[in-house]
PyMOL Python script that loads the backbone (N, CA, C, O; Angstrom):
from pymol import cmd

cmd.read_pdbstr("""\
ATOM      1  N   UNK A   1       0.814  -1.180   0.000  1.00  0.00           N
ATOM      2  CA  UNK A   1       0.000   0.000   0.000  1.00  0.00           C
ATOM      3  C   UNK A   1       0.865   1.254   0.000  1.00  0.00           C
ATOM      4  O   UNK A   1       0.603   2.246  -0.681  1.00  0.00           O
ATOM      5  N   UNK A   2       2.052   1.125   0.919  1.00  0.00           N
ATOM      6  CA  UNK A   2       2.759   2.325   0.808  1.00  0.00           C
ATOM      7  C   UNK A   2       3.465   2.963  -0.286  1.00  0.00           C
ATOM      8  O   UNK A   2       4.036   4.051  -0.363  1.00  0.00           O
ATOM      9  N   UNK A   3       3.202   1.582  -1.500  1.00  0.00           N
ATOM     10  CA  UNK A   3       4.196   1.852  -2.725  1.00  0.00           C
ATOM     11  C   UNK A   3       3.149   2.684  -3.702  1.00  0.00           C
ATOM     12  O   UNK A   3       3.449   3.659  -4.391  1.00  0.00           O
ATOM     13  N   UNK A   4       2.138   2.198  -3.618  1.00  0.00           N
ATOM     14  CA  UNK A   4       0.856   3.026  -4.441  1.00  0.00           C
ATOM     15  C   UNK A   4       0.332   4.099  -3.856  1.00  0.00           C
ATOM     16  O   UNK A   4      -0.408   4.921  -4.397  1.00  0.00           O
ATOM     17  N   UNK A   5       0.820   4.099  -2.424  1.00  0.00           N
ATOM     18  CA  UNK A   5      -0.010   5.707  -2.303  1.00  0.00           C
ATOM     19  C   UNK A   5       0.957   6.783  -2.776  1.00  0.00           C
ATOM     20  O   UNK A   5       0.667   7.926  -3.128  1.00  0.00           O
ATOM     21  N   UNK A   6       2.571   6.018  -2.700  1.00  0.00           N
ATOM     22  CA  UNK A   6       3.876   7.150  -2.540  1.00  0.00           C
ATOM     23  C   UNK A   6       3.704   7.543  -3.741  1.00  0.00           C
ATOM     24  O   UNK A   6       3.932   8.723  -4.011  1.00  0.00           O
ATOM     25  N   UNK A   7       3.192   6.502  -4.891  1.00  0.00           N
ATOM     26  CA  UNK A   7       3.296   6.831  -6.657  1.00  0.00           C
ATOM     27  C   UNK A   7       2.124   7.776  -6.925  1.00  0.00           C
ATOM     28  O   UNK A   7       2.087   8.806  -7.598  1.00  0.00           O
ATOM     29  N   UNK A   8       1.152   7.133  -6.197  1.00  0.00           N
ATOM     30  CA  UNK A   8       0.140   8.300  -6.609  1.00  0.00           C
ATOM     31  C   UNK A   8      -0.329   9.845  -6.342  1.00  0.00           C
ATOM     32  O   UNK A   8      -0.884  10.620  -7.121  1.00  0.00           O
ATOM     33  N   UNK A   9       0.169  10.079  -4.679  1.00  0.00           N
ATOM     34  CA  UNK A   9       0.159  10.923  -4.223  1.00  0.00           C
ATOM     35  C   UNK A   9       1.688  11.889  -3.918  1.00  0.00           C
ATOM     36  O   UNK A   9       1.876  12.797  -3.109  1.00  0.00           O
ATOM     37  N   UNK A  10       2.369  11.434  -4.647  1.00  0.00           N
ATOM     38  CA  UNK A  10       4.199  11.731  -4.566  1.00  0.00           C
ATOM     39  C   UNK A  10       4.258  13.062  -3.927  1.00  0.00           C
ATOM     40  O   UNK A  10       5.416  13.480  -3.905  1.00  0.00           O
ATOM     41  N   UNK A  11       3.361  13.902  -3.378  1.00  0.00           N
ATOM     42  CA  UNK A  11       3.849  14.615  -2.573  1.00  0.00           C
ATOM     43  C   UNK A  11       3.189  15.028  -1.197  1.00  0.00           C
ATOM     44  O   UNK A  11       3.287  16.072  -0.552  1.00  0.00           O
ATOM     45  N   UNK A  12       2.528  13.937  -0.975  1.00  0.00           N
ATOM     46  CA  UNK A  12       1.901  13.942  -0.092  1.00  0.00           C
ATOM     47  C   UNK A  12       2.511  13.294   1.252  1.00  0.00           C
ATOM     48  O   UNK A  12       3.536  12.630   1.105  1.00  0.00           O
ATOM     49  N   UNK A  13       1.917  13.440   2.692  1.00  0.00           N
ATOM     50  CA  UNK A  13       2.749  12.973   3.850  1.00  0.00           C
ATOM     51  C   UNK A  13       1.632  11.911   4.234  1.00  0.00           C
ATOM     52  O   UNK A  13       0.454  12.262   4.171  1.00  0.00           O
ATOM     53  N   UNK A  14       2.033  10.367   4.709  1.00  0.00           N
ATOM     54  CA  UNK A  14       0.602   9.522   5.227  1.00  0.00           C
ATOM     55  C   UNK A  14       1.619   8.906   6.702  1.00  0.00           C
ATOM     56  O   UNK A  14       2.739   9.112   7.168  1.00  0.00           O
ATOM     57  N   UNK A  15       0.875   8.385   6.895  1.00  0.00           N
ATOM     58  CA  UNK A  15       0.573   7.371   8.297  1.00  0.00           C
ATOM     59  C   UNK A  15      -0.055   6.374   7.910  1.00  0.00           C
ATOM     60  O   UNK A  15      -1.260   6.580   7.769  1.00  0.00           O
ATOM     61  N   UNK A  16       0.393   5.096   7.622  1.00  0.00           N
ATOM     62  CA  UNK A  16      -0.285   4.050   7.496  1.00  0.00           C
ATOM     63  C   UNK A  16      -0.126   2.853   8.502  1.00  0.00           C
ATOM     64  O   UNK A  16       0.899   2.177   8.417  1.00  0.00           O
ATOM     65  N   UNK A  17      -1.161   2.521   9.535  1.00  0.00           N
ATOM     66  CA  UNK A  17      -0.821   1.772  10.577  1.00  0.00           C
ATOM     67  C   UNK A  17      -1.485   0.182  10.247  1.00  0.00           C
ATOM     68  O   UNK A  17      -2.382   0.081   9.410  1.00  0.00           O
ATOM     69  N   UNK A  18      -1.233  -0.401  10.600  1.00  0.00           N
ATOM     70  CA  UNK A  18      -1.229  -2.001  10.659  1.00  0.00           C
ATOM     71  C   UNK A  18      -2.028  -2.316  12.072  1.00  0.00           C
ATOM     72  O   UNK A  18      -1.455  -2.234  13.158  1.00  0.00           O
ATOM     73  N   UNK A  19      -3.322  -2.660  11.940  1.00  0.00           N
ATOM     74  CA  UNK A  19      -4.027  -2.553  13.203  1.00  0.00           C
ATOM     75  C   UNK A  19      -4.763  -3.948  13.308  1.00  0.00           C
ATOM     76  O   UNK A  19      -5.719  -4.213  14.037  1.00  0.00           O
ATOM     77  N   UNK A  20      -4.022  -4.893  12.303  1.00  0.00           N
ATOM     78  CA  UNK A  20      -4.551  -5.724  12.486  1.00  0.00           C
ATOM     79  C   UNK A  20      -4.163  -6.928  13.506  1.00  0.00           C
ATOM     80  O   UNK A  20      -4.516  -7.980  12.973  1.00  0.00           O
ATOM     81  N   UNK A  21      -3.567  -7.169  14.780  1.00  0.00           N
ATOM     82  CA  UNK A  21      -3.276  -7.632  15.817  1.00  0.00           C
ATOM     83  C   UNK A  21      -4.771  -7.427  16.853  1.00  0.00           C
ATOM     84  O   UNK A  21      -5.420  -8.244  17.506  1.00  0.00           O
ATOM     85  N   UNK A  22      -4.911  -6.083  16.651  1.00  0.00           N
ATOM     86  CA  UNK A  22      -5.989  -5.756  17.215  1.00  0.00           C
ATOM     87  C   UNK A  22      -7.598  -6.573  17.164  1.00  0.00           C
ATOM     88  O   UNK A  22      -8.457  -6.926  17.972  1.00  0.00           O
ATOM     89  N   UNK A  23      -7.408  -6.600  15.928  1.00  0.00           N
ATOM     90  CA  UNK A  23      -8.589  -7.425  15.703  1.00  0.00           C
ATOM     91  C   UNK A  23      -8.666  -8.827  14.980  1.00  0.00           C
ATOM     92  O   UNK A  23      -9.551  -9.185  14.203  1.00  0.00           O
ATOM     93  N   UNK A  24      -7.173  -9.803  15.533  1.00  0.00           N
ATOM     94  CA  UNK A  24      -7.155 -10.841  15.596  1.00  0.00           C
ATOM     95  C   UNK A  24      -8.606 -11.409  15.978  1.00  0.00           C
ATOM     96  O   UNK A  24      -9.300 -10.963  16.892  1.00  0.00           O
ATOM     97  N   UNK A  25      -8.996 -12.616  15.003  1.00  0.00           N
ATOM     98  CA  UNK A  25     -10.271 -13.313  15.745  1.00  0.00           C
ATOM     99  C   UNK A  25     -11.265 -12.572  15.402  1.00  0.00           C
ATOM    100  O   UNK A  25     -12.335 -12.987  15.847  1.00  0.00           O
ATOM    101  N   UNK A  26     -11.322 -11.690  14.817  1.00  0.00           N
ATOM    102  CA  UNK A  26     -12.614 -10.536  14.405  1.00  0.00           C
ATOM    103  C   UNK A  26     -12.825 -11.205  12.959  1.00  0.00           C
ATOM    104  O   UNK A  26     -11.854 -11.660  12.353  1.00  0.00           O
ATOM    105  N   UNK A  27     -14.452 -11.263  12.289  1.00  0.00           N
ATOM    106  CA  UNK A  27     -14.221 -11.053  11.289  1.00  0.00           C
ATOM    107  C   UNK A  27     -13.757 -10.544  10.155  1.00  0.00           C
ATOM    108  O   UNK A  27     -14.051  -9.348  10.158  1.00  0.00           O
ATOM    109  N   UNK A  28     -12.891 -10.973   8.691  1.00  0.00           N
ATOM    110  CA  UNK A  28     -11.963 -10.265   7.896  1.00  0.00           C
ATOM    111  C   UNK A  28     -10.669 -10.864   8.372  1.00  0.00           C
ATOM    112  O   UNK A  28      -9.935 -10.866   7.384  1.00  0.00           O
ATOM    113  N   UNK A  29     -10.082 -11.333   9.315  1.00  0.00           N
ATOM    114  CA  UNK A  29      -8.755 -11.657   9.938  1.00  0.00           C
ATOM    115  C   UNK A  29      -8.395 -12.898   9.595  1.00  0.00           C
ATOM    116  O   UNK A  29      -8.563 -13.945  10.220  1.00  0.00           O
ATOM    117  N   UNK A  30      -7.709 -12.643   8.194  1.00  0.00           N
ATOM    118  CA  UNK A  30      -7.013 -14.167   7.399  1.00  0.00           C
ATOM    119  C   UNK A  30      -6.019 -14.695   8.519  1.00  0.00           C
ATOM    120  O   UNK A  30      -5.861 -15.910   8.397  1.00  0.00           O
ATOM    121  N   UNK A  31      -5.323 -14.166   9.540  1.00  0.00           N
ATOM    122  CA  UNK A  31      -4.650 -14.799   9.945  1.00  0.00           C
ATOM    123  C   UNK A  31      -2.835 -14.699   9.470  1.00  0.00           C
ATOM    124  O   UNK A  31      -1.870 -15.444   9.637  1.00  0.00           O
ATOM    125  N   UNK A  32      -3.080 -13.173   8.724  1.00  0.00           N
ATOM    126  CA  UNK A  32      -1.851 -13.077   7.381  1.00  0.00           C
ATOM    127  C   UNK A  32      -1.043 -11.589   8.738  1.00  0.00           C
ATOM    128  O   UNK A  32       0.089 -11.104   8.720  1.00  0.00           O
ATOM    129  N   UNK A  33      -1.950 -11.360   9.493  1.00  0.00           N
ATOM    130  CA  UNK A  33      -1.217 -10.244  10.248  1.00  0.00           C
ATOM    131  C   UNK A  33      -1.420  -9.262   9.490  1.00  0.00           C
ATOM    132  O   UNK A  33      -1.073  -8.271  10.133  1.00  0.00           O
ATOM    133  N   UNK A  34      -1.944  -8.823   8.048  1.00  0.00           N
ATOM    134  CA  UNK A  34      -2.335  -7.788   7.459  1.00  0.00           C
ATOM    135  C   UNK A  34      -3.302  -7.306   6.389  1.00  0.00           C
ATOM    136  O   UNK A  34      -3.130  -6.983   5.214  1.00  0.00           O
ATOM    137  N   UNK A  35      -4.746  -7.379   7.444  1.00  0.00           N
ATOM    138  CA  UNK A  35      -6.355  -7.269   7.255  1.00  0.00           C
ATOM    139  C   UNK A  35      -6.714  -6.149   7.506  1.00  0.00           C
ATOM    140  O   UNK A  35      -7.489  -5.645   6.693  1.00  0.00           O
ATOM    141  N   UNK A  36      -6.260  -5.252   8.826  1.00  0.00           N
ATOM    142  CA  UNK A  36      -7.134  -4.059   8.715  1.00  0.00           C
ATOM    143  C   UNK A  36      -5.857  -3.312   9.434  1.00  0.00           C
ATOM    144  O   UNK A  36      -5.128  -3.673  10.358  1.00  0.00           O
ATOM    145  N   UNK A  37      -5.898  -1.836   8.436  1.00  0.00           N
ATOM    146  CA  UNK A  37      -5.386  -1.143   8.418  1.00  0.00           C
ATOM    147  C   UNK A  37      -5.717   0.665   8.732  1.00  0.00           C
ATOM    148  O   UNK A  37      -6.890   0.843   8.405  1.00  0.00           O
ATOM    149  N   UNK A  38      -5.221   1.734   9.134  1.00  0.00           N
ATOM    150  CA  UNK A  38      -5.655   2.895   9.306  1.00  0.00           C
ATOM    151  C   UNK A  38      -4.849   3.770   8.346  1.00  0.00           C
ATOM    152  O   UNK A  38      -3.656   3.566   8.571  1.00  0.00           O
ATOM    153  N   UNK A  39      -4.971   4.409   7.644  1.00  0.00           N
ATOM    154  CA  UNK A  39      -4.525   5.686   6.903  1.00  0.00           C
ATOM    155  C   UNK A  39      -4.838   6.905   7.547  1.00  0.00           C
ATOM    156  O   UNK A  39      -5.891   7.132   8.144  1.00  0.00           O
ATOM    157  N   UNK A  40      -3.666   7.861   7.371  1.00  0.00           N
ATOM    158  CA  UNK A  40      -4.181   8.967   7.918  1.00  0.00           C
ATOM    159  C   UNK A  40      -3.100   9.541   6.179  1.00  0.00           C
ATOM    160  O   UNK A  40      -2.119   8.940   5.741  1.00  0.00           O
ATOM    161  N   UNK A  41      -3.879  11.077   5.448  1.00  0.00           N
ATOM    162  CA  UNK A  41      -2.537  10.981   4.526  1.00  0.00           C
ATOM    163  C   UNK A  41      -3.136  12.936   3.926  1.00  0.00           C
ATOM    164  O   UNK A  41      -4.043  13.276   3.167  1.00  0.00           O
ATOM    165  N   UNK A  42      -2.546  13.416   4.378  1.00  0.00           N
ATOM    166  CA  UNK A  42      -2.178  14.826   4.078  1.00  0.00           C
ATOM    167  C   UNK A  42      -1.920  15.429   2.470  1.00  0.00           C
ATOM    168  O   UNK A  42      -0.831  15.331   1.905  1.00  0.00           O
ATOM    169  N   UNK A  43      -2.860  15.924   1.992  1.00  0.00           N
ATOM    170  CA  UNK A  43      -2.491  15.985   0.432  1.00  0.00           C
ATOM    171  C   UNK A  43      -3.124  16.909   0.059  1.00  0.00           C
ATOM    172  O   UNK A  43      -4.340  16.822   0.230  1.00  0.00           O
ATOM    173  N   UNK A  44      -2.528  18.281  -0.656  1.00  0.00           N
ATOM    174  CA  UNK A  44      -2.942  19.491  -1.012  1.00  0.00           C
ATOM    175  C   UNK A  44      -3.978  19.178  -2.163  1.00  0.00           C
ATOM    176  O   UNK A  44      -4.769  20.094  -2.388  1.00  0.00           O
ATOM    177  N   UNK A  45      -4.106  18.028  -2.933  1.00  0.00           N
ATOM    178  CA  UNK A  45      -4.831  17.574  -3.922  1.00  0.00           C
ATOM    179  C   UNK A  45      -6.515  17.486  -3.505  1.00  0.00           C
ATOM    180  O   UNK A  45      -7.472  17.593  -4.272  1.00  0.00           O
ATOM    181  N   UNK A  46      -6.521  17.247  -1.967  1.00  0.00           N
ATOM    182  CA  UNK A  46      -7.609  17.320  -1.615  1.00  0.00           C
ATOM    183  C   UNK A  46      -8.515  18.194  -1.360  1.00  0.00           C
ATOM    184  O   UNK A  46      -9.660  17.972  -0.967  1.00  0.00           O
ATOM    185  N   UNK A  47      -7.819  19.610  -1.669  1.00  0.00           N
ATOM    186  CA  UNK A  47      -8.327  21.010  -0.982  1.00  0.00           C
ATOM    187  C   UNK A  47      -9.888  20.602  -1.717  1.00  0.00           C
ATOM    188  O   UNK A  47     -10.055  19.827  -2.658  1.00  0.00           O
ATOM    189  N   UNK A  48     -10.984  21.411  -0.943  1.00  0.00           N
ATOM    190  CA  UNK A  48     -12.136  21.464  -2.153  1.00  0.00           C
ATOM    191  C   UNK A  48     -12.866  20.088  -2.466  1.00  0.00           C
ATOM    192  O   UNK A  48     -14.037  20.045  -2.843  1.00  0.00           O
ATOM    193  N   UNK A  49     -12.186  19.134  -2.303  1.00  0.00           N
ATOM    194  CA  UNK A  49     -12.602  18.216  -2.136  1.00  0.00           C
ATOM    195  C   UNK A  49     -13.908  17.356  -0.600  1.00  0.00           C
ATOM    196  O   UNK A  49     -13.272  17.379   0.454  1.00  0.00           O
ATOM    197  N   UNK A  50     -15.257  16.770  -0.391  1.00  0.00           N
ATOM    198  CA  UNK A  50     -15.640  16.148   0.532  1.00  0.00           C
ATOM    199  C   UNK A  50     -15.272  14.823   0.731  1.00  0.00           C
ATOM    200  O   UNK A  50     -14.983  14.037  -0.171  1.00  0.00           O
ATOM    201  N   UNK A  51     -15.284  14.591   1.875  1.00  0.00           N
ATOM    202  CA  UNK A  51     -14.733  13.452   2.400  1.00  0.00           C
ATOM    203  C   UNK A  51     -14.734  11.998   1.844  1.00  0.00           C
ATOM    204  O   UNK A  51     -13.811  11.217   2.073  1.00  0.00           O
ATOM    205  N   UNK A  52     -15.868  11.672   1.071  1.00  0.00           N
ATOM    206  CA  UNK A  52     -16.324  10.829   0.086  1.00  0.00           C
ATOM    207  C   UNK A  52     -15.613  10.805  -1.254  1.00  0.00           C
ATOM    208  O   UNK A  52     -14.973   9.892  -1.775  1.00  0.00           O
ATOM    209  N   UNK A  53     -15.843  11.852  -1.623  1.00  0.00           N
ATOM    210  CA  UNK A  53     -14.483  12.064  -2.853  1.00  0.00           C
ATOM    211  C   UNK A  53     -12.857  12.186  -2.512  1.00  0.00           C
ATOM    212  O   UNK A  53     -12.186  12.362  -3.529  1.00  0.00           O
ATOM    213  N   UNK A  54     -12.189  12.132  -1.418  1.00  0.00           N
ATOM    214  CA  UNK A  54     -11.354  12.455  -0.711  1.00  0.00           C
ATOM    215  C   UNK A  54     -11.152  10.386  -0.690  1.00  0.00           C
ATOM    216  O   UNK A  54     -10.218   9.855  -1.290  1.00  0.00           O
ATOM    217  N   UNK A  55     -11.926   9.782  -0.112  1.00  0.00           N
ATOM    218  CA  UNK A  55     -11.999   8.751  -0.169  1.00  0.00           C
ATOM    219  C   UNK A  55     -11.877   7.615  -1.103  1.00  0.00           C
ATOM    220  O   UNK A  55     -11.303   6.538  -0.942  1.00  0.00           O
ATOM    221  N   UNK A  56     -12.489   8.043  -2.040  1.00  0.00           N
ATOM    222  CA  UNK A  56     -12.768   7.609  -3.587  1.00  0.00           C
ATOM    223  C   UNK A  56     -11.403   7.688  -4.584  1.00  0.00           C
ATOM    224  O   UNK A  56     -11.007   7.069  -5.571  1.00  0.00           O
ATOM    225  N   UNK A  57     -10.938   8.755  -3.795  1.00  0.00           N
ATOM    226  CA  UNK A  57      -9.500   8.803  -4.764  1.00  0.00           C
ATOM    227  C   UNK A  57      -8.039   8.278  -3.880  1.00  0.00           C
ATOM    228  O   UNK A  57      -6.968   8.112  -4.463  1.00  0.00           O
ATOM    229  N   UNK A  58      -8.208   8.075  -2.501  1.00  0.00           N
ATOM    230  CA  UNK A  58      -7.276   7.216  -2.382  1.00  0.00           C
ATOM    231  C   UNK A  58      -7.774   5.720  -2.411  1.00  0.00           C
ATOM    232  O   UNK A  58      -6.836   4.932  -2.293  1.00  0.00           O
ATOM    233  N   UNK A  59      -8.952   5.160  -2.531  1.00  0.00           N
ATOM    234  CA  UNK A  59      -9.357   3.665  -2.799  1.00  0.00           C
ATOM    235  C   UNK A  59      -8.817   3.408  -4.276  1.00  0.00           C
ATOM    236  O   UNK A  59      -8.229   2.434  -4.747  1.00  0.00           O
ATOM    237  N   UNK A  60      -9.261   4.751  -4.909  1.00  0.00           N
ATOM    238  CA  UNK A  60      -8.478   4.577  -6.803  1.00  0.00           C
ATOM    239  C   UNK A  60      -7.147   4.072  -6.745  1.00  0.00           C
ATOM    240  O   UNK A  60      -6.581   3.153  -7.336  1.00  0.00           O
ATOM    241  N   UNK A  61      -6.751   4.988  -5.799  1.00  0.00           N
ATOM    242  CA  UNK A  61      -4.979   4.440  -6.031  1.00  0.00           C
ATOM    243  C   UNK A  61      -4.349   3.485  -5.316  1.00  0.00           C
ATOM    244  O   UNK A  61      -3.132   3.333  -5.418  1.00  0.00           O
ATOM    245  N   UNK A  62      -5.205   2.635  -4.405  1.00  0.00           N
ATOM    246  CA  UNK A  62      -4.830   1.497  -4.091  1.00  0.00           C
ATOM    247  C   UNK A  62      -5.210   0.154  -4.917  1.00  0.00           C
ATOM    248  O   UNK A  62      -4.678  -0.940  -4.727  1.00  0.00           O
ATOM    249  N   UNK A  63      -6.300   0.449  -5.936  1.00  0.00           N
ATOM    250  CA  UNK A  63      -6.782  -0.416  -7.104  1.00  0.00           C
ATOM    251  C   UNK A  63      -7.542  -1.637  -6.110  1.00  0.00           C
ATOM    252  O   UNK A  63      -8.563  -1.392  -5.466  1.00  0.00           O
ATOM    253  N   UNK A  64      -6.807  -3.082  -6.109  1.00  0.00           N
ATOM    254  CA  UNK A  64      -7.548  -4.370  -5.642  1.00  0.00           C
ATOM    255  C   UNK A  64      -7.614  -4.693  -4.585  1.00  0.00           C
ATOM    256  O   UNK A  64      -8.330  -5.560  -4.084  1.00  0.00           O
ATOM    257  N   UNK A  65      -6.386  -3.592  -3.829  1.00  0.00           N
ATOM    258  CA  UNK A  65      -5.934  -4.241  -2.676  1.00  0.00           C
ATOM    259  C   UNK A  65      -6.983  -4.205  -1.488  1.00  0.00           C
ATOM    260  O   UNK A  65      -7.110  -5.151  -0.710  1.00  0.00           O
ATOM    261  N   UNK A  66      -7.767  -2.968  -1.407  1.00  0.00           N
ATOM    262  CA  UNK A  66      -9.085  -2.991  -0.598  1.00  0.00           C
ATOM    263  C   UNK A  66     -10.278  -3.909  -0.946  1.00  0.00           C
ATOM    264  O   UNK A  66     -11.058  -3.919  -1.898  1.00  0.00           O
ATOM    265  N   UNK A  67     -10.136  -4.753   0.270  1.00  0.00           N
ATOM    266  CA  UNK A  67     -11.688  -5.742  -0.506  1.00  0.00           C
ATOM    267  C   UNK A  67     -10.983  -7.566  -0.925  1.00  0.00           C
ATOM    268  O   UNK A  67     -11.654  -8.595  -1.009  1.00  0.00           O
ATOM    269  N   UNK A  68      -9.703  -7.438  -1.085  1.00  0.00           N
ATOM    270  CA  UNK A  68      -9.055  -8.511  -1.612  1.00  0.00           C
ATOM    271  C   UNK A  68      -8.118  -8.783  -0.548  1.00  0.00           C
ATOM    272  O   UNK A  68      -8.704  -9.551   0.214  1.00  0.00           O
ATOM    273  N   UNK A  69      -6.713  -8.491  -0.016  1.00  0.00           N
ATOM    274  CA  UNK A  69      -6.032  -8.383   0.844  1.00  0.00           C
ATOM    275  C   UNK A  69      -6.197  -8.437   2.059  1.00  0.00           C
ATOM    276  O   UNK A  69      -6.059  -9.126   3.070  1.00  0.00           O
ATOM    277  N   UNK A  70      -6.639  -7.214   1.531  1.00  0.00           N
ATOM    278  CA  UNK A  70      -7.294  -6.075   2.534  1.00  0.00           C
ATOM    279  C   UNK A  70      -8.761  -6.092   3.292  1.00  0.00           C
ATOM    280  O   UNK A  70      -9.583  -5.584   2.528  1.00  0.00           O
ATOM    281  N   UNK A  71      -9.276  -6.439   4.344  1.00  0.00           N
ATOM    282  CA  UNK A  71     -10.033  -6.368   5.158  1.00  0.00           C
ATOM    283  C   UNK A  71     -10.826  -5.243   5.411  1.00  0.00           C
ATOM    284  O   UNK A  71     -11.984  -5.383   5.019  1.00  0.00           O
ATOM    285  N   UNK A  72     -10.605  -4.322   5.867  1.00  0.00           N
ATOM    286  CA  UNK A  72     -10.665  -3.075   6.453  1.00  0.00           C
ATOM    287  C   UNK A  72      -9.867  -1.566   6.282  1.00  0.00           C
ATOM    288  O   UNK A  72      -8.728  -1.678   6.736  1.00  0.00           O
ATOM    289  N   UNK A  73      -9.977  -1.002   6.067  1.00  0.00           N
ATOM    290  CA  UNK A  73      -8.912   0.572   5.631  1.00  0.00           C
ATOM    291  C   UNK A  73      -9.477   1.545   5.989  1.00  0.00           C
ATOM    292  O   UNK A  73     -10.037   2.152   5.076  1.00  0.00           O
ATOM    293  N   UNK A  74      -9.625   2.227   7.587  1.00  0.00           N
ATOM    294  CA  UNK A  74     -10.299   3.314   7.670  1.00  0.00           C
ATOM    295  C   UNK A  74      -8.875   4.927   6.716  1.00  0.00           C
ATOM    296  O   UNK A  74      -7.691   5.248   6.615  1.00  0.00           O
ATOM    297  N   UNK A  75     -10.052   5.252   6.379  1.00  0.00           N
ATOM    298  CA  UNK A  75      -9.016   6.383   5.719  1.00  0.00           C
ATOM    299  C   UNK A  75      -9.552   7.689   6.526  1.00  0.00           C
ATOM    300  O   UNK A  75     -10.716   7.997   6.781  1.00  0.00           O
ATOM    301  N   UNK A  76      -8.397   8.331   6.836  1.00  0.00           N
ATOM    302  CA  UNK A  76      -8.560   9.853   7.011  1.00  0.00           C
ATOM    303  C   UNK A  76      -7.882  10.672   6.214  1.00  0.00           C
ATOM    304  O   UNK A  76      -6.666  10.488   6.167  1.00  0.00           O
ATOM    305  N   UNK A  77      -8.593  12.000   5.220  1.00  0.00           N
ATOM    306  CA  UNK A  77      -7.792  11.962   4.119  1.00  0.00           C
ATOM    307  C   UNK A  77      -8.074  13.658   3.890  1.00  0.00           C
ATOM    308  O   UNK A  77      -9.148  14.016   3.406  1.00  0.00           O
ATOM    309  N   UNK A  78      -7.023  14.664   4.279  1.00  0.00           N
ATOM    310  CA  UNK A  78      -6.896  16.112   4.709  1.00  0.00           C
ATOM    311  C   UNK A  78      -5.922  16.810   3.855  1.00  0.00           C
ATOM    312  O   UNK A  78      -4.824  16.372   3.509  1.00  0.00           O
ATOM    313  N   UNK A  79      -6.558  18.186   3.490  1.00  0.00           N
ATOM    314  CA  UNK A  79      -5.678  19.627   2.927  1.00  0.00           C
ATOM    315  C   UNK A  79      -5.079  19.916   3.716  1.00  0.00           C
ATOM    316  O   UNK A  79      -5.558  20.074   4.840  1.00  0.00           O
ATOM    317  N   UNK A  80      -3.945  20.080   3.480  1.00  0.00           N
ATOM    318  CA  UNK A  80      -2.842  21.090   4.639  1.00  0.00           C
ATOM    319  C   UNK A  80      -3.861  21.908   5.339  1.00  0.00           C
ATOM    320  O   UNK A  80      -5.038  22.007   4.991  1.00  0.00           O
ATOM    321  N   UNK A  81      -3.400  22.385   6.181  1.00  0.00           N
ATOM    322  CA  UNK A  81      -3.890  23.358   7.040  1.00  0.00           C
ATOM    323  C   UNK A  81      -5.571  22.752   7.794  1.00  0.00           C
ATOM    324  O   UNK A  81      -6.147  23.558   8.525  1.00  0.00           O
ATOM    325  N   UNK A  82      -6.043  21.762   7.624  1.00  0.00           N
ATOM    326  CA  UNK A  82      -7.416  21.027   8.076  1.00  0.00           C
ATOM    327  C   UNK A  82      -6.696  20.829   9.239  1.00  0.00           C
ATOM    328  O   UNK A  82      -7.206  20.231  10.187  1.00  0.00           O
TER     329      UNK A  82
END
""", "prot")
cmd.dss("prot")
cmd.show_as("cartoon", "prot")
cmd.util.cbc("prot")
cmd.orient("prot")
């Protein structure tokens, strides 16, 4: 994930945490240690943008991996200065 957000968003700053220990035994939890995840990711691209569309375009640039891999991905997704 960190390789597709760095390509897509190349100037943007993220936080991407691995939270899936947490919800070992929860549904979604292959058992792979990496099902659900948190984004946090700072990007002037978003100015003007609502949270839904803000959303929509970092799920774009992760392509399959949400939904396939991936379990869970809360995103938080902010203009400088938010």
């Amino acid at each position: 994930m960190e390789e597709r957000l760095t390509v897509a968003f190349p100037d943007a700053s993220f936080i991407l945490n691995n939270d899936s220990a947490r919800h070992h035994g929860h549904a979604g939890d292959d058992g792979s240690g990496e099902s659900h995840f948190s984004l946090t990711i700072e990007w002037a691209g978003f100015a003007g943008q609502n949270r839904v569309a803000r959303q929509r375009t970092v799920n774009r640039a992760l392509g399959d991996l949400p939904g396939q891999r991936v379990h869970a991905l809360a995103i938080k997704a902010i203009a400088p200065g938010e």
